[in-house]
ChimeraX commands (.cxc) that place a marker at each C-alpha (Angstrom):
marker #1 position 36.12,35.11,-50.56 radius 0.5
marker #1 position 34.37,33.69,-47.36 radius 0.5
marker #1 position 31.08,32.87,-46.72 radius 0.5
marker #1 position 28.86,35.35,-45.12 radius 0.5
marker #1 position 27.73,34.18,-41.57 radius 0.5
marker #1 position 24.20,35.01,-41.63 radius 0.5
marker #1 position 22.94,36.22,-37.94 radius 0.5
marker #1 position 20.55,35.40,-35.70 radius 0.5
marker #1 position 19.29,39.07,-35.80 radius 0.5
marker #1 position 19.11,39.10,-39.95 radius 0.5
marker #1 position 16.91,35.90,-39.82 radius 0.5
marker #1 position 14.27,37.48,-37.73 radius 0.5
marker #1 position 13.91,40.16,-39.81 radius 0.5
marker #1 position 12.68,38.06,-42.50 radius 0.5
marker #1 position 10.51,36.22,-40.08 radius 0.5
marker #1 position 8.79,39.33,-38.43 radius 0.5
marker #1 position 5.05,39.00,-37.94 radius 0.5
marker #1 position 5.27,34.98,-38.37 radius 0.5
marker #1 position 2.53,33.59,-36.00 radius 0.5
marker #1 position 3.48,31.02,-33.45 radius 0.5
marker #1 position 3.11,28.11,-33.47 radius 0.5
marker #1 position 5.15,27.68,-36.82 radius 0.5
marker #1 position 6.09,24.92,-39.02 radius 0.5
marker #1 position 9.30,24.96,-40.68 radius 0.5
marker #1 position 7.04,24.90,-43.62 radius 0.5
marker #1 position 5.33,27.99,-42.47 radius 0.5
marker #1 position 8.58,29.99,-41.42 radius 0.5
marker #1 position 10.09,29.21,-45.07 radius 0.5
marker #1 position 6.73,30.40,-46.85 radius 0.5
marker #1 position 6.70,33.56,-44.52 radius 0.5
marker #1 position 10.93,34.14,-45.26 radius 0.5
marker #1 position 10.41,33.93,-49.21 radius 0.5
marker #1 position 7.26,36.84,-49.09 radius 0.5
marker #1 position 9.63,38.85,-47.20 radius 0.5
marker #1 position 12.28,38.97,-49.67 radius 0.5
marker #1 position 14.38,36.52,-48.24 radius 0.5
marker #1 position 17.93,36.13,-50.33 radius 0.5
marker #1 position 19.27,32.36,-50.50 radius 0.5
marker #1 position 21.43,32.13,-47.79 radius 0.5
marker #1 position 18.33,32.70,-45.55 radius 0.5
marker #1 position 16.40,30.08,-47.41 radius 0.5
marker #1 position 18.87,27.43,-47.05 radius 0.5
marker #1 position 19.60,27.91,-43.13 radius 0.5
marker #1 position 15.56,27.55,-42.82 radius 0.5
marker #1 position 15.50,24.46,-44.69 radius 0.5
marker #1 position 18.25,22.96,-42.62 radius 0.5
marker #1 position 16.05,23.28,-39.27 radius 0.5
marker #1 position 14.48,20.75,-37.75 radius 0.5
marker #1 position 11.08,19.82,-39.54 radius 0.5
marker #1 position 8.75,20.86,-36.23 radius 0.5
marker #1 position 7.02,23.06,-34.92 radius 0.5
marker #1 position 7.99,26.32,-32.67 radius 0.5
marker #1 position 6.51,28.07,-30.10 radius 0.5
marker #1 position 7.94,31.34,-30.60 radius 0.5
marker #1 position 11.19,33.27,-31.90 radius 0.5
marker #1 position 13.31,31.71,-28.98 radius 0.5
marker #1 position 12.94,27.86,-30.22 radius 0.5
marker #1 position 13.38,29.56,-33.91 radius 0.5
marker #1 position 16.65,30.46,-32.80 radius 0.5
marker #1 position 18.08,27.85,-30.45 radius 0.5
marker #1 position 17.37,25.35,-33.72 radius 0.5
marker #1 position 18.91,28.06,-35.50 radius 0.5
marker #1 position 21.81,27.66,-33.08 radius 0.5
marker #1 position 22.51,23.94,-33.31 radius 0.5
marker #1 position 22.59,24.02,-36.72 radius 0.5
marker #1 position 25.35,26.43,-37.52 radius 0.5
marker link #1:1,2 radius 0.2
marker link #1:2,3 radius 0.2
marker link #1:3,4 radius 0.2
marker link #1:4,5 radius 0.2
marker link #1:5,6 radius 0.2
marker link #1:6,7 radius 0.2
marker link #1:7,8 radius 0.2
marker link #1:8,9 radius 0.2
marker link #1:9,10 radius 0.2
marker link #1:10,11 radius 0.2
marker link #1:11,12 radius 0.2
marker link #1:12,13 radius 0.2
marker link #1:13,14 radius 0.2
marker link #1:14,15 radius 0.2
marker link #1:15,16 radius 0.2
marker link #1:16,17 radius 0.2
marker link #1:17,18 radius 0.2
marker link #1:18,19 radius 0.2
marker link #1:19,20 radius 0.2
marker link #1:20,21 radius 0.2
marker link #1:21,22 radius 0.2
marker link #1:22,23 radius 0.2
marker link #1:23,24 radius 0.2
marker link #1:24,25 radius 0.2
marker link #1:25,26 radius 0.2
marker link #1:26,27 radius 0.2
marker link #1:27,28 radius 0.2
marker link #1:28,29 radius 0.2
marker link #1:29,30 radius 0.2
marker link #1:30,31 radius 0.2
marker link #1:31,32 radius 0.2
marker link #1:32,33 radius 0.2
marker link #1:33,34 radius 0.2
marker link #1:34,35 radius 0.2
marker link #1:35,36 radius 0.2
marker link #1:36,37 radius 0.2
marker link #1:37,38 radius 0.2
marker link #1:38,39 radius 0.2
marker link #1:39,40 radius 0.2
marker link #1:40,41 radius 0.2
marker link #1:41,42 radius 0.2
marker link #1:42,43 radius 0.2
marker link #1:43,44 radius 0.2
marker link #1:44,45 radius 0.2
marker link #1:45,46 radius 0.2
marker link #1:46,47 radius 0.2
marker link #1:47,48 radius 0.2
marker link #1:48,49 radius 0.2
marker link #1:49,50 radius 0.2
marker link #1:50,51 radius 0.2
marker link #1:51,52 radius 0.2
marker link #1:52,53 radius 0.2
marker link #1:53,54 radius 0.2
marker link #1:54,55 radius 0.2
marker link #1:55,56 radius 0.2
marker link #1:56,57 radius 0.2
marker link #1:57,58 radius 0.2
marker link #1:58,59 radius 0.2
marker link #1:59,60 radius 0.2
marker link #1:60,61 radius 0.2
marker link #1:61,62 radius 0.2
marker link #1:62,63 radius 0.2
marker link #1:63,64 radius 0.2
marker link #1:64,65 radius 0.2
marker link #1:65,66 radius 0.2
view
């Protein structure tokens, strides 16, 4: 069976209402109250450990790293 690809669209859902700037630390915590299965937990732990400025930089980190 393959591996899902998880979406740049299904990780913003479980980051709606984060506040910007963010920590990695802060976009995890805000993920896991939303519900956020494993594979979404795992992709957020890979980012880089800094801080973002909005949804953009969320996802061009998101985009280097997959």
């Amino acid at each position: 069976m393959a591996e899902k690809t998880l979406s740049p669209i299904e990780l913003q859902e479980y980051l709606r209402g984060v506040r910007h700037p963010a920590t990695k630390d802060s976009l995890c915590s805000a993920a896991k109250d939303s519900g956020a299965p494993p594979e979404v937990m795992e992709t957020l732990q890979r980012l880089p450990d800094e801080d973002y400025d909005g949804p953009p930089a969320v996802m061009k980190a998101f985009g280097e790293i997959e």
